[in-house]
N, C-alpha and C positions, 0 to 999 in steps of 0.2 A: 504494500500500500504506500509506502515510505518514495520507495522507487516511481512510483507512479507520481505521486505527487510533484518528486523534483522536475521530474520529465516535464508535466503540465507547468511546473513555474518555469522552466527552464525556456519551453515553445512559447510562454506569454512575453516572457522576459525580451526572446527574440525578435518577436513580433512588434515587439513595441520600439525596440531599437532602430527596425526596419522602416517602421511607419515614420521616426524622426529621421531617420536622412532621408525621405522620400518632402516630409516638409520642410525641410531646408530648401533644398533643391526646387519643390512648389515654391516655398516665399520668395527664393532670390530669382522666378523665373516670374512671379506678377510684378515683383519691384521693375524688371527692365520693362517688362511690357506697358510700363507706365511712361515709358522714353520712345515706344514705337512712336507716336505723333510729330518726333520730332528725327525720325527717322535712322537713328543707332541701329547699329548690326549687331547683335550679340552670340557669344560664345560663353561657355565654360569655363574656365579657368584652370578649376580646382576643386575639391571638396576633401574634407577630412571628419575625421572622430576623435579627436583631441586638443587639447589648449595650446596656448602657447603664442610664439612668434613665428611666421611663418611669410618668406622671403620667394616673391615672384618677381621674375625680370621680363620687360612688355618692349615688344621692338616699337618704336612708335616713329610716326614722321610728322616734319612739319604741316602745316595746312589741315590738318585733322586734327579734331575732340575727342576726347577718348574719356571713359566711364567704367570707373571699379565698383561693382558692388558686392556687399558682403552678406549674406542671411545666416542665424545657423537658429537652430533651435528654441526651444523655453527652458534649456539649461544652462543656457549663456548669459551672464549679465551684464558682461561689456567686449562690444565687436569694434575695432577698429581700423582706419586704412589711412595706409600715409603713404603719399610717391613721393621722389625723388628721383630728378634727372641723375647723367651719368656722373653727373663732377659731386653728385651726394647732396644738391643743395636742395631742400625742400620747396615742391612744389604744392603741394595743397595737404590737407589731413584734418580728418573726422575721428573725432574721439567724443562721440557721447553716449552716454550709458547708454544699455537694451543691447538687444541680439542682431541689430540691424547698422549699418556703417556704410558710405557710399562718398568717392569724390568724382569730384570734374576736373579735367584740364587741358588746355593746348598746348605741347610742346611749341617750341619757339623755333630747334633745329631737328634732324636727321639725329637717333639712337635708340640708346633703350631707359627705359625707364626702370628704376627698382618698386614696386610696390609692396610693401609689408604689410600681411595680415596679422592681426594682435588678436586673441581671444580671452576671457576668463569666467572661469564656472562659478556659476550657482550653486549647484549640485549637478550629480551624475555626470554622463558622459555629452559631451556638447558635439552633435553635429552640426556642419557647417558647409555652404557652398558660395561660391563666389563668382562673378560671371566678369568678362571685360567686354564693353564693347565702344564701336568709334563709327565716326562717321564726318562728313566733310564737314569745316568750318562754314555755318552758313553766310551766303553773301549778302552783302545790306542791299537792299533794293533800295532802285534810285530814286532819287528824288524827283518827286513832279515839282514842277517849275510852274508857281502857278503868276498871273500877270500881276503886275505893279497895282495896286490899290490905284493910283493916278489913272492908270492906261483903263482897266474897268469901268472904273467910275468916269470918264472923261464923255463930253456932251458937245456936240460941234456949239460954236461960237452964232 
C-alpha cells in the first residue's frame, strides 16, 4: 500500500512539474504576442528549472530593436534581465520583483550583445522561459507639410 502511495505522489509530483514548465513557456509566449502589433519576430531562447545567473550572448545589428523577455513560474519571486553591448557597458535592465522581466533596445553598431538572466525562488523548483525577439527600427513617417496659416487664410484684394 506504502509502495502505491509513493508511486501516486511520485506521478502527481511529476505532473505538476510538467504543467509548470509548460506555463512558463504559455506566459512568456502571450507576453511576446503582446508585441505582435508592433511586428517583432520571436524565438526561444532558452528555458531552464533552476535559479541563478544565467549568461546568453545575442548577435544583434544595427538598425534593429531587439526584445528579451523572461517568464518563469509562481515559484519565482524575482526575474531579471540586463544586456550589455560587447565592451560590457550596460544597455538597458529590468529588475522588479515577480516572475516576469523584459527589456528593449537598439544597438547603435554591428555585435553581440551579453544578456543575463537572474532568477530567485520563493519556494520549490522555478521554471523559467525566455524568448528574444527583433525587428526593424520603425521609420518616422513624414511629415505632411500643411500650408502657411497666411496662404489658407489669404482673400484676393
Amino acid at each position: 500500500m506504502r509502495k502505491v502511495l509513493a508511486v501516486a505522489a511520485g506521478l502527481v509530483l511529476a505532473g505538476l512539474g510538467f504543467a509548470s514548465a509548460q506555463e512558463a513557456r504559455k506566459l512568456a509566449a502571450r507576453m511576446a504576442a503582446t508585441y505582435a502589433s508592433e511586428e517583432f519576430y520571436f524565438a526561444e531562447a532558452a528555458e531552464g528549472e533552476t535559479t541563478g545567473l544565467f549568461k546568453l550572448l545575442l548577435p544583434v545589428k544595427a538598425g534593429l530593436e531587439y526584445l528579451v523577455l523572461l517568464a518563469s513560474d509562481e515559484a519565482a519571486c524575482n526575474a531579471s534581465v540586463r544586456a550589455e553591448d560587447d565592451a560590457g557597458r550596460l544597455l538597458v535592465e529590468d529588475k522588479r520583483p515577480g516572475p516576469l522581466a523584459g527589456v528593449r533596445f537598439s544597438p547603435v553598431h554591428d555585435g553581440t550583445a551579453a544578456i543575463f538572466l537572474s532568477l530567485k525562488k520563493s519556494s520549490g523548483t522555478v521554471r523559467w522561459c525566455a524568448m528574444t525577439g527583433r525587428r526593424p527600427l520603425p521609420t518616422p513617417s513624414p511629415m505632411r507639410q500643411e500650408p502657411a496659416a497666411a496662404e489658407a487664410t489669404a482673400t484676393p484684394p
